[in-house]
C-alpha positions in Angstrom: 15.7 6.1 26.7 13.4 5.6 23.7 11.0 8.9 22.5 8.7 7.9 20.1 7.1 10.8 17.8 4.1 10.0 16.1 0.6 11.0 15.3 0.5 13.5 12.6 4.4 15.5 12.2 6.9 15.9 9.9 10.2 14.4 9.9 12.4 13.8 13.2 14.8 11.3 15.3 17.7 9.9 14.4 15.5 5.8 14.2 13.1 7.2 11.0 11.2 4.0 11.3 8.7 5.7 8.8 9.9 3.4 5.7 7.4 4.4 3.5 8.5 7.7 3.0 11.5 8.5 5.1 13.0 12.3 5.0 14.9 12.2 8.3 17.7 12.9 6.2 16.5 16.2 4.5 16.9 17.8 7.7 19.7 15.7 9.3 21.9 15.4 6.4 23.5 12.3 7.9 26.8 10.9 6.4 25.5 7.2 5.4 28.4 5.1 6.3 27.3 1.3 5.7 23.9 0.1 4.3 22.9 -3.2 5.1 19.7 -5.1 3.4 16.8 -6.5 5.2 14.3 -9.2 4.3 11.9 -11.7 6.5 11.8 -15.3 5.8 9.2 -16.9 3.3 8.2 -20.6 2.7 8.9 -22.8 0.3 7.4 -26.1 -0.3 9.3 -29.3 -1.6 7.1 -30.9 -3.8 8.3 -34.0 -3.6 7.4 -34.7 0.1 4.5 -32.2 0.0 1.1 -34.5 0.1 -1.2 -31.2 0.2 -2.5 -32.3 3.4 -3.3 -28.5 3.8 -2.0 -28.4 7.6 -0.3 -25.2 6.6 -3.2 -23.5 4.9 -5.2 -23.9 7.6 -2.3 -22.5 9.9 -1.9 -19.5 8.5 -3.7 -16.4 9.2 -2.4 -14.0 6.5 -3.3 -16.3 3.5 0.2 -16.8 2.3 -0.5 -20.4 1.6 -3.2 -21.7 -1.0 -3.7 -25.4 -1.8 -4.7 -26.1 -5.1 -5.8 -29.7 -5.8 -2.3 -31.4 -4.7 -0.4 -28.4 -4.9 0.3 -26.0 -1.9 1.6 -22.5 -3.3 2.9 -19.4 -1.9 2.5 -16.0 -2.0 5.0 -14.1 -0.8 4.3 -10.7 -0.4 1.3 -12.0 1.9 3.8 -13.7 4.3 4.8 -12.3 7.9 7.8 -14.3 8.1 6.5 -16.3 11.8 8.0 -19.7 10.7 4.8 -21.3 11.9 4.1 -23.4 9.1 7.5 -25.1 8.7 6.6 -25.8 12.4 3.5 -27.3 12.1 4.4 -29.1 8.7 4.2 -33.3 9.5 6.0 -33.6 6.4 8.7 -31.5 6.9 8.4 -30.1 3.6 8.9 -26.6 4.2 12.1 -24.6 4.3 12.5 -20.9 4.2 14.4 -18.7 2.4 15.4 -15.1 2.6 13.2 -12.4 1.0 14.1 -8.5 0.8 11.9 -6.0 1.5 14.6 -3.0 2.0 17.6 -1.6 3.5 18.5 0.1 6.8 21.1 2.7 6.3 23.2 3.8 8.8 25.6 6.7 9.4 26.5 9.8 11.7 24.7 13.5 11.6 26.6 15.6 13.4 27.2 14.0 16.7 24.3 11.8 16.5 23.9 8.0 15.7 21.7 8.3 12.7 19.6 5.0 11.1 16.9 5.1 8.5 14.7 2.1 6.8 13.8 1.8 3.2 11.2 -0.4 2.0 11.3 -1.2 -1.2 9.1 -0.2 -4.1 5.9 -1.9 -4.2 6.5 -3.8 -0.5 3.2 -3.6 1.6 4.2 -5.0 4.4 6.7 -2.3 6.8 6.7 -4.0 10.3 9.8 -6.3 9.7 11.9 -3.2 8.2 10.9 -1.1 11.5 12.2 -3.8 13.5 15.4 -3.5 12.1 16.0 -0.5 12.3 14.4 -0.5 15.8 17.6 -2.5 16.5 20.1 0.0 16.2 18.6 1.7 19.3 21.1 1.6 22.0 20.3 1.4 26.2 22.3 3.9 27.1 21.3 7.3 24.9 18.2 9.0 24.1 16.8 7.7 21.3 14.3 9.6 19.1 11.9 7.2 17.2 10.3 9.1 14.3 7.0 6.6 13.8 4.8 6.6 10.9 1.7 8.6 10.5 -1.7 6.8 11.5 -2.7 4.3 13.9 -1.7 0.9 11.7 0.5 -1.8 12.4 3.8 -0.1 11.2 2.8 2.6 14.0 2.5 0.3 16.6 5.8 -1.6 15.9 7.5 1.8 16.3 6.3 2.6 19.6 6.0 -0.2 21.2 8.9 -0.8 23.3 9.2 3.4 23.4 9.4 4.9 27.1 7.5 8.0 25.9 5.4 9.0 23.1 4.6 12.2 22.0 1.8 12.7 19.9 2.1 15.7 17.6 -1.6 17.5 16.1 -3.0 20.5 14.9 -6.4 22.4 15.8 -8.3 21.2 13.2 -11.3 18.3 12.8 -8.6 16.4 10.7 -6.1 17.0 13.3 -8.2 16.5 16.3 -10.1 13.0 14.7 -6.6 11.6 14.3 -5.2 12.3 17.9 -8.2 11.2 19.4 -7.0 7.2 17.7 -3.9 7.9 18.8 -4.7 8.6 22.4 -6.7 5.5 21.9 -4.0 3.6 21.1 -1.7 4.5 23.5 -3.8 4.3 26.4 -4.5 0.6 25.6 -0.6 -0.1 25.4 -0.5 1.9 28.6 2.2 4.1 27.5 3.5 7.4 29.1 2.3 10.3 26.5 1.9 14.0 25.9 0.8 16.0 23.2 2.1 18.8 21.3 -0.2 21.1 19.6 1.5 22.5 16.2 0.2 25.4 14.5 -1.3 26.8 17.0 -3.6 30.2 17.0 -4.5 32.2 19.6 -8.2 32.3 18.7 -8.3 28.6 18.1 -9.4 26.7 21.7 -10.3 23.3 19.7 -7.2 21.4 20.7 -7.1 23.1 23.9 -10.9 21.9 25.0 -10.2 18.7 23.0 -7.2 17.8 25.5 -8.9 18.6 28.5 -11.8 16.8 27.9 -9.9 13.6 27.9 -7.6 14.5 30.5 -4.7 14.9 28.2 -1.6 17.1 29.0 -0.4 19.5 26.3 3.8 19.7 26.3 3.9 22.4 24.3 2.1 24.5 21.4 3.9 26.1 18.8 2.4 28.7 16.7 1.7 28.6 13.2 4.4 30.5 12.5 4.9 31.4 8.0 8.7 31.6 9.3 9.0 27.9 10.3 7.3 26.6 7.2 9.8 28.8 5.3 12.5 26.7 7.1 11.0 23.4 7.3 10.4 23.6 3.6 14.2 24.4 2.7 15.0 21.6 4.8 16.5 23.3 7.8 16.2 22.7 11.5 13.7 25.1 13.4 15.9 25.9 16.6 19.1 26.7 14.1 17.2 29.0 11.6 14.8 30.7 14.3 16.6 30.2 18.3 13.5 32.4 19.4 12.1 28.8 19.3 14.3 26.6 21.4 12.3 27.7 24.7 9.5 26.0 23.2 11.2 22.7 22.3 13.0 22.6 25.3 9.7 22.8 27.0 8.8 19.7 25.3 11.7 18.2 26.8 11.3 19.4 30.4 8.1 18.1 30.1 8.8 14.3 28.8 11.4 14.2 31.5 9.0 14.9 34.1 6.7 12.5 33.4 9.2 9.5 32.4 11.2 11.3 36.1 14.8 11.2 34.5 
């Protein structure tokens, strides 16, 4: 089973597919057994049978390749690594080599499987990380998939294949603007969801009213609470420093069970 978290949260799972900023391992304090390196493949053009017929340029749709005069260069940081114009090249001109863009680390935290990405430094482009790390997921456990904030194609790659997301916000406009794309994106993938309501109030209905007008459950709400951002912030795990709490994640569990009926 794959659980995707995403929406607006803090760190979770033991898949951080966030690779921007991963911190999974603040709170996990894995053992990081091997570390392997990850890159996507990126053109590279043989001048020599290269007659800047431009097939290529006009196939890609990232802008990767730009033909100047009689010369066809490439950019790549641009490049999503489909193969396509080594494909469609009549020349056969093109060949490919290895790029990195990060490292998947891998180790154990407690009893758990755990597997982080890392993108390196100045890298804008995340999918191709995520979906290594997405590979580490296994059939036959419950994998928790901690996705990257927003709505953007790094998201989307996290959940994709998820059985269940859960979408985490807060009663506020920020909050409330930011679930509301993430419902939208969810419901077109037509993927099982719930939402979880963090920092919650008893005087604050927003959340609430904003949920029920767009026929959303809520799986749980936990309150806004100065004890779990005491414990959050040292880098401890809520239901270990404060067990009044594990009713409420449990809850969350119940719930994703129910709809997902394992």
């Amino acid at each position: 089973m794959k659980i995707a978290i995403a929406s607006g949260k803090g760190g979770t799972g033991n898949l951080d597919c966030d690779v921007e900023e991963p911190n999974g391992h603040l709170f996990l304090n894995p053992v990081i057994s091997k570390t392997e390196t990850a890159g996507i493949p990126v053109p590279v053009i043989d001048e020599s049978k290269c007659a800047a017929c431009g097939e290529c340029v006009r196939f890609c749709q990232y802008r990767a390749l730009v033909r100047l005069g009689k010369i066809v260069m490439v950019f790549p940081e641009l490049c999503h690594g489909c193969g396509g114009c080594m494909l469609i090249c009549p020349h056969k001109a093109i060949t490919e080599q290895n790029r990195e863009i990060g490292s998947v680390e891998i180790g154990m935290a407690g009893k758990a499987d755990f597997v982080q990405g890392r993108l390196n430094v100045g890298e804008a482009m995340s999918p191709p990380l995520i979906r290594k790390v997405l590979e580490h997921a296994t059939d036959d456990a419950i994998n928790i998939i901690d996705a990257p904030p927003g709505t953007s194609c790094p998201v989307i790659t996290s959940v994709r294949n998820a059985d269940f997301t859960v979408l985490v916000t807060e009663p506020t406009p920020f909050g409330l603007n930011d679930l509301g794309l993430a419902l939208d994106m969810v419901c077109d993938m037509a993927m099982p969801h719930g939402v979880v309501v963090n920092r919650t109030e008893s005087k604050a209905t927003s959340a609430r009213d904003f949920c029920e007008e767009r026929g959303e459950d809520i799986l749980a709400e936990i309150p806004d609470d100065r004890r779990i951002a005491e414990v959050y912030s040292s880098g401890k795990i809520i239901c270990d420093a404060l067990p009044v709490y594990e009713r409420c994640f449990s809850a969350i569990w119940t719930g994703i069970r129910k709809r997902i009926q394992v």
